[in-house]
C-alpha positions in Angstrom: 6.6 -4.9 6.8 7.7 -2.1 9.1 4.6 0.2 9.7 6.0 3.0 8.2 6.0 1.6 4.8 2.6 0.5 5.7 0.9 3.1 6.4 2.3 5.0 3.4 1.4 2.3 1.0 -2.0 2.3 3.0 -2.4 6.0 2.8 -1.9 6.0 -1.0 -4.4 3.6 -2.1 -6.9 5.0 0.1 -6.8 8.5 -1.6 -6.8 7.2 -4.7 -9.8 5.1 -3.6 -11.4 8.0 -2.3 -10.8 10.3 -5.3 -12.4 7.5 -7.2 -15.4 7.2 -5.0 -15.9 11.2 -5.5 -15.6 11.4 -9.1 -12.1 13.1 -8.8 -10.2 10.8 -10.3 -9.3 10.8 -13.8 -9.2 8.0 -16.1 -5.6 6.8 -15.1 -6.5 6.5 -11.6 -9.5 4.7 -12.2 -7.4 2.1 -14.0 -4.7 2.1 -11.9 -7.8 1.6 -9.0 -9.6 -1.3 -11.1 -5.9 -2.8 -11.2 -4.8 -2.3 -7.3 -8.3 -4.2 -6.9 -7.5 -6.9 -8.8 -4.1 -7.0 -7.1 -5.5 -7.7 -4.0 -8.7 -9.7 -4.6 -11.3 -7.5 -4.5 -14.1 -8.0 -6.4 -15.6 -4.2 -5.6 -14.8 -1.7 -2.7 -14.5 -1.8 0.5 -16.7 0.3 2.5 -14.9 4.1 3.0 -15.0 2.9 7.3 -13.1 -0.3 5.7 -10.4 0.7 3.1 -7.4 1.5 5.2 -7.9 -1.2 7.8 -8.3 -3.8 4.7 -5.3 -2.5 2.8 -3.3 -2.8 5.7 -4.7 -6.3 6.5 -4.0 -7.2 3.1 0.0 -6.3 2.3 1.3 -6.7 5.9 2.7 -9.8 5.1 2.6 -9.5 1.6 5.6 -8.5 0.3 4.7 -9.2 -3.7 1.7 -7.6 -3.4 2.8 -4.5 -1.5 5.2 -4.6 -4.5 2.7 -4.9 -7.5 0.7 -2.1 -5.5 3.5 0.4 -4.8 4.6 0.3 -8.9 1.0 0.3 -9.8 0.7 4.0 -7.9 4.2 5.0 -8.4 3.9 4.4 -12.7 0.8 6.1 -13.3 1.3 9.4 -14.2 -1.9 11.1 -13.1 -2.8 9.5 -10.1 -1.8 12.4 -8.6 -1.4 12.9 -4.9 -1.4 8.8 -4.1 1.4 8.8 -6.7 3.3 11.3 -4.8 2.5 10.2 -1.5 4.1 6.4 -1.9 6.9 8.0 -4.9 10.2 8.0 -2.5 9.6 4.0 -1.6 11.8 1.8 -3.3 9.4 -0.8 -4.7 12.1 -3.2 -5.0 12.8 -3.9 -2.0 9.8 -4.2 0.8 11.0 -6.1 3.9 8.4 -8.3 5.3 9.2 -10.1 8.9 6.9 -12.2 10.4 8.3 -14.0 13.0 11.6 -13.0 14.7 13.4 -14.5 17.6 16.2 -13.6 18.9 18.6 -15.5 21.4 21.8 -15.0 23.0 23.6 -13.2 26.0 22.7 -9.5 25.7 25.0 -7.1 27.6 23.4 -3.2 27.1 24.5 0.1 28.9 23.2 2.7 29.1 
């Protein structure tokens, strides 16, 4: 997944996570945080130290699940600023590369 796409996704879910962990959150997001969880496996949550690096572990070759996660944030009404942080990525279509080679005569000017 290009790290810009990332690190948005990764930035959402983390202040939605935090907003939870401080009693910010309304109901909505806690749901929609119980439901991210459950999305990617976790049984409770991550340490605050821990959150980003594990999101980020978690979807960067995961396009599904980076999916799931982005609709999750984007559909919930009041989830407030994690909604509006990951609203202008198309959940539809998250490009995940993992290996890339490329071969051939190359011929660049510059």
């Amino acid at each position: 997944m290009d790290p810009v796409t990332l690190a948005t996704i990764t930035s959402g879910v983390s202040v939605l996570a935090t907003e939870c962990a401080k009693g910010l959150a309304g109901q909505g997001g806690k749901d929609t945080w119980a439901r991210i969880k459950s999305v990617l496996g976790w049984k409770g949550d991550p340490a605050p130290e821990n959150l980003a690096p594990a999101v980020a572990e978690r979807l960067a070759y995961d396009e599904d699940t980076a999916c799931t996660v982005i609709q999750l944030l984007q559909q919930a009404n009041n989830v407030g600023s994690a909604a509006a942080i990951v609203g202008n990525i198309n959940a539809e279509r998250v490009v995940v590369i993992k290996d890339q080679t490329i071969s051939g005569d190359f011929n660049i000017h510059m």
